[in-house]
Structures are given as C-alpha cells and as structure tokens.
N, C-alpha and C positions, 0 to 999 in steps of 0.2 A: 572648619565647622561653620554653616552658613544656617542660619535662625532665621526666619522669616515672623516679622512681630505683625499681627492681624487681628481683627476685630470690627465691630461693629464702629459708624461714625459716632463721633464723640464720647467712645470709651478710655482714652487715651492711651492709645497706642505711641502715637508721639509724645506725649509725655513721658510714658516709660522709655522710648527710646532715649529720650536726650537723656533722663538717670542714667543709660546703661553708657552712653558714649559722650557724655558731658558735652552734647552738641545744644545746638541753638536754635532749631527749627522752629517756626511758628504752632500755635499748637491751637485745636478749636476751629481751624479754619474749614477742612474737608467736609463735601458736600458727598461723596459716595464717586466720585472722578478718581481715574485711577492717577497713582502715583507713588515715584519710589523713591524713599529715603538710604541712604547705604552708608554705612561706616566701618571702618575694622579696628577693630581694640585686643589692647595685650588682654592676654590671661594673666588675673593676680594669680600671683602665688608666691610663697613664705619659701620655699623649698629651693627654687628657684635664686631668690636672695641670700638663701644660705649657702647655696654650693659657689656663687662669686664670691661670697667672703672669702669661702675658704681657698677658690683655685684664684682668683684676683685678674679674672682674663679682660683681653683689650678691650671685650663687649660681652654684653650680656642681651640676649633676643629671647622675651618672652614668645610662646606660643599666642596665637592668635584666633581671634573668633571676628566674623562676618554678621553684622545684626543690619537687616533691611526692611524697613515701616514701610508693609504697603497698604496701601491706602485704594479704594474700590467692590472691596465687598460688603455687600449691602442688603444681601439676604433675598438678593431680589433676582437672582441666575434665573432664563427662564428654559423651558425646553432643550435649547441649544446649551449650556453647560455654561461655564465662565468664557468668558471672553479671553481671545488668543493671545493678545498682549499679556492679561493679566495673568493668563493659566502660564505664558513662559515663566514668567517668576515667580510664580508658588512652586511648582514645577522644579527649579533649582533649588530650592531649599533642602537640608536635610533633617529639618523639622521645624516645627513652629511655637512659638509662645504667643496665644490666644487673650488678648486684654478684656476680658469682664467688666463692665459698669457693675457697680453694686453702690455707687456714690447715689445720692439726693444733689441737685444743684438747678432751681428753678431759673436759674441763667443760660444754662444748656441743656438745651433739649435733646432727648433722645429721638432717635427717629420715628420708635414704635408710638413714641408718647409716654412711654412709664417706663421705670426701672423693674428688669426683670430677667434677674439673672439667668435661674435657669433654661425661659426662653431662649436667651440669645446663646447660651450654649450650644442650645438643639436646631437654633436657625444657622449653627456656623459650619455643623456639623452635617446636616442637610443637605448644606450647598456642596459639602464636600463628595461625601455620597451622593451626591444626583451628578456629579459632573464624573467622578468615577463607575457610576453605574451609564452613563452614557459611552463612554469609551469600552466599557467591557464588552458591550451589549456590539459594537462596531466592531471588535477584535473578532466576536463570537461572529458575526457576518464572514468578516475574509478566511477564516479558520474553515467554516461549512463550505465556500465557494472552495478555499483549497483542496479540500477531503474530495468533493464533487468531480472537479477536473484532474485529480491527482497527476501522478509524473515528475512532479517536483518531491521532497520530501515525502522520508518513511511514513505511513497510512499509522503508523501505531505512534509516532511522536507527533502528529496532529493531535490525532485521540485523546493523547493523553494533554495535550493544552486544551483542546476543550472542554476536558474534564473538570481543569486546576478554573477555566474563565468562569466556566458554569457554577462550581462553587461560588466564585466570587459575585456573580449576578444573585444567586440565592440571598447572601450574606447582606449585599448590598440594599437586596428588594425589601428582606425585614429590617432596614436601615440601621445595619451593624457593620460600624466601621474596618476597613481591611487590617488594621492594625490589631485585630483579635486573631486574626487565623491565624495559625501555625503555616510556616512553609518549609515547605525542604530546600536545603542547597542546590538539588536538583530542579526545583519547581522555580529558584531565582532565576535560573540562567533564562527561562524563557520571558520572564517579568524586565530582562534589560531593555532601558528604553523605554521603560512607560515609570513615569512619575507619578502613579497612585497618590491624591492628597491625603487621602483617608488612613494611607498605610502610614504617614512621615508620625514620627513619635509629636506628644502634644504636650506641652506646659500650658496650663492655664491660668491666668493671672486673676485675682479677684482685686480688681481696682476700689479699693472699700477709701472712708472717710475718715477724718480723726475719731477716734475714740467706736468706730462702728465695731461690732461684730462681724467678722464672716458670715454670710451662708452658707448652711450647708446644702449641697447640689449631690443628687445621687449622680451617679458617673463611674459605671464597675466599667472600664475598659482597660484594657493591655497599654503598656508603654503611655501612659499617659500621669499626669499628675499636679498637683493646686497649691499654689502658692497666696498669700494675701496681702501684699502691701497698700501701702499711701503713695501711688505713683508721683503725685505734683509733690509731696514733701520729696520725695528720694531724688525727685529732679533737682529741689532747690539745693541739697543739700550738696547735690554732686558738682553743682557750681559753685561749690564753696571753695575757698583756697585748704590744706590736710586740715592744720589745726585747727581752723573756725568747725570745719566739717565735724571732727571729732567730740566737740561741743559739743552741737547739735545733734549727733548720733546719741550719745549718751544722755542727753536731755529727753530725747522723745525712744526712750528707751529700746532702738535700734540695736540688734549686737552689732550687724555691720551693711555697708550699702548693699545695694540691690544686685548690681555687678557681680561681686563674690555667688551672693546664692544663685541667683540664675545660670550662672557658669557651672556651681556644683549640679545644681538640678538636671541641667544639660546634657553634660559630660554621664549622667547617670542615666538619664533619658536613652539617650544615643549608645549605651556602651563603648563610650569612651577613656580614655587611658592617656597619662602624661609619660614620655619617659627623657632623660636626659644625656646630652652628649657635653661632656666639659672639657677644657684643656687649657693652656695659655691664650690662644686666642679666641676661644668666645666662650663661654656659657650659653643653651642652648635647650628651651624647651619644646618637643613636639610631641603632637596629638595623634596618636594610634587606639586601634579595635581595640578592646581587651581579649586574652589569651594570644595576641602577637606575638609568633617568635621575633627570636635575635635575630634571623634573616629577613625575615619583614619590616622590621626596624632596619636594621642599614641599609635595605633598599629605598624605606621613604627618605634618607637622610643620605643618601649617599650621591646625589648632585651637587653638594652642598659640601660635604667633606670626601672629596676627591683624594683620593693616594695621591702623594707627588708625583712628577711626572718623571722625576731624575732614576726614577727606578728603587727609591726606597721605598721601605712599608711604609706605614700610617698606622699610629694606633689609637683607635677611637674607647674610648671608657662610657660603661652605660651603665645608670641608675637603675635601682627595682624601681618596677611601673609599679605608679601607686594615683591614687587622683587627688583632685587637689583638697587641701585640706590637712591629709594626711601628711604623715612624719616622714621624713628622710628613713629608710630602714638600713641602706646600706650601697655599696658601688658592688654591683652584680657579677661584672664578666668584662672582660675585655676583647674585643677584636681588630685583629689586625688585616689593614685594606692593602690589597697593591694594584699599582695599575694594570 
C-alpha cells in the first residue's frame, strides 16, 4: 500500500509524515519545488502479536505500508496539467492523505495569505480534475483518430471507450471527481495504465490547533473521508521513547497515535484486508482486496512460502481476514503447497 501525503505549502504535510514514520525531516521549509519524501513502516497490529505468542516463530513480519511527502503542489497547474516529474509520483500512489491547514500561526504564512480550509480543499481537487480532464480530453483524440482510420481494433470496442472517456470529460467538466462514478470490471480493463488522480480514494487530514474545533467542510464524495488531528503534537509524540509517549497520549487525551488511525482509515479507504500465514518460522502479516479468495491469497504469498524442493508438501495455515483492529476470530483453512 503506497499513500501519497499532499497538500498545500505549509499545511504540514511533513509534519504528519514524521508522526506517521517517526522520521526527522525538516519541516516549514517548502517553497512549492517538487520533492519527495519516502518511508515504509510496519502495520501496528495487536493480532499479529498474538498469534507469535502463541506459534513463538523464529520472526515475526508485519505487513507494510509506503507513505511519501510530496511536496510541489501549489494550486498553481497551468493549462498543461501537473508537471511530468511530479504527475510520475502521484501517479504511483494508490491513494492519498490530503493535509488541511485549519491552524492560525502568524509565523507561517499561507501561501493564499489566510487560512481557509474549505478553499484549499477545492483548490487541491481542481488541480486534480483539470490534469485528469486533460488526459481524457487527449485519449478522446487518439480513440476518434482510431475510429477514423480503423483496421486496427473491433469499431464497437472503440465505441464503447469513447463512450466510458466521454462520460468521464462530462463528470470532469462539472468538476466531479472520477472517484464518484461507478465502473464496471469491464470498463477497468480499458482504464489500465492511466493513473486517474481524481479516481485514487482520499483521506483528508484537518490539520487543526490545540483545543480548536474542526470545520465542518461539505464534501459528499465516494471513497473519501476526514480525519482531525494536532499533526506537530502527534509528531512530537511519536518521537518519544513507548512509555514517555504513552504519558503524553493520555495527558492530551489521545486514544492512540496517528499511525494506528490512518492505517485503519486506509485499509478502509482502499478496501483492504489483512490476513495471516503462521508456523515455526515466521509469523506473517499481508495486505489483500477484500472478498480475496484462498487462491488469491497463496498466490500473493507464495514466492515467499515456497513448497520445499525435496518433493514434500508445505502446509501453510491462514487466518480469517479481518482488518486491523479487530479480534482474532479464528484459524480458517489450511493449504497444502507442493512444488
């Protein structure tokens, strides 16, 4: 799972990233110049600690998530869309967590000059939509030139993409994000290869102050969803050593770090799903679709736990998928691998 953390300058993007990966980056510095921050962090989870209690293997590997602070949008895409460098790495993301000022801080300036939330919601989402409706608007060119010269491809599965594009120019033109429409599994296959920003699911962070209130931001969209912390508290605290940390959670009446929720929100974003493989040697958390079969499961995991080579089985043991949070329910099924 690859999360792309974005926002406006000095919303603190980079603040919340170091909470979420107890990094060290400067923070305050970005002038709207592109750049990237990357880290990969375990997924907490309780479930995970319990099934090494009980199988006691040589290792235990949490599942992992990828968070990268990029840094370059600025509300300011013109004509031509985002720029190549930067659109590569939004591009790879399989969604984003949107950092909101909602702070007062006459030390750092916003760029607009005022704090305003809802603005820069719709200035982030603009940018997205306008570099999405530029790419559509160019598919919808080479689709009419193919229809035109045909000889290549069936005349009715053209058709029918420029159908699925032209919706999506509609959708885009009333500046509604791709991530409302319904697609069919049929209409994905022709979307391979285009990294739609508008479509990737959206967490949005309300960067607020001590003791502030939230705003409330209207925002009826699909796969999207609002969180509100004190990102510069949740950084300091994540630099804390457990027990000072656990202090100060419970002092500024935190149930728990930032890390935890955003992972749940995530995993719920994305429709995602943990499930596990345990035995003597390792304990083993990985991140699948929800409603994954057993065979799609041992296929993501089966470079990994190979059948011996000697010509015996292997047999691998798997958890009910459940996400994180939730309880152990029980060991599901077993399968046995051979080479």
């Amino acid at each position: 799972m690859r999360l792309g953390i974005i926002g406006l300058p000095q919303s603190g993007k980079t603040t919340l990233f170091n909470a979420l990966t107890r990094g060290t980056q400067p923070t305050g510095i970005s002038a709207g110049r592109i750049e990237v921050h990357t880290a990969v962090v375990d997924v907490p989870d309780p479930r995970v600690d319990r099934l090494s209690a009980m199988f006691k293997p040589k290792k235990t590997i949490y599942a992992k998530v990828t968070y990268s602070d990029i840094a370059g949008l600025d509300g300011s895409a013109d004509k031509g869309g985002i720029s190549g460098t930067l659109l590569n790495q939004l591009t790879q993301m399989d969604g984003f967590i949107h950092v909101v000022r909602c702070f007062e801080d006459d030390n750092v300036i916003h760029p607009m000059m005022s704090v305003d939330p809802v603005r820069d919601v719709q200035v982030m989402d603009g940018e997205f939509i306008l570099n999405d409706l530029i790419a559509v608007e160019r598919k919808l060119e080479r689709l009419a030139e193919e229809r035109k010269k045909g000889g290549g491809r069936d005349r009715a599965v053209v058709d029918h993409e420029i159908a699925l594009f032209q919706r999506f120019q509609e959708a885009l033109g009333a500046e509604i994000p791709l991530r409302d429409l319904d697609i069919t599994p049929e209409e994905e296959k022709a979307l391979s290869g285009f990294g739609f920003l508008s479509r990737k699911p959206l967490l949005i962070v309300l960067n607020i102050s001590e003791g502030q209130t939230p705003p409330q931001i209207p925002y009826d969209h699909k796969h999207s969803t609002f969180v509100a912390l004190q990102a510069r508290l949740e950084m300091e605290i994540a630099q804390l050593p457990p027990d000072e940390a656990e202090i100060f959670l419970a002092e500024y009446g935190i149930e728990e770090p930032s890390l935890h929720r955003m992972i749940r929100l995530s995993y719920d974003l994305l429709g995602l799903q943990s499930f596990f493989t345990v035995g003597p040697d390792e304990v083993r958390a990985w991140t699948t679709r929800r409603g994954a079969t057993a065979s799609t499961r041992q296929n993501c995991c089966w470079t990994r736990m190979r059948a011996p080579s000697s010509g015996n089985s292997a047999t691998i043991r798997f958890t009910m998928i459940t996400r994180p949070g939730r309880p152990i329910c029980r060991i599901s099924e077993t399968t046995r691998l051979t080479p």
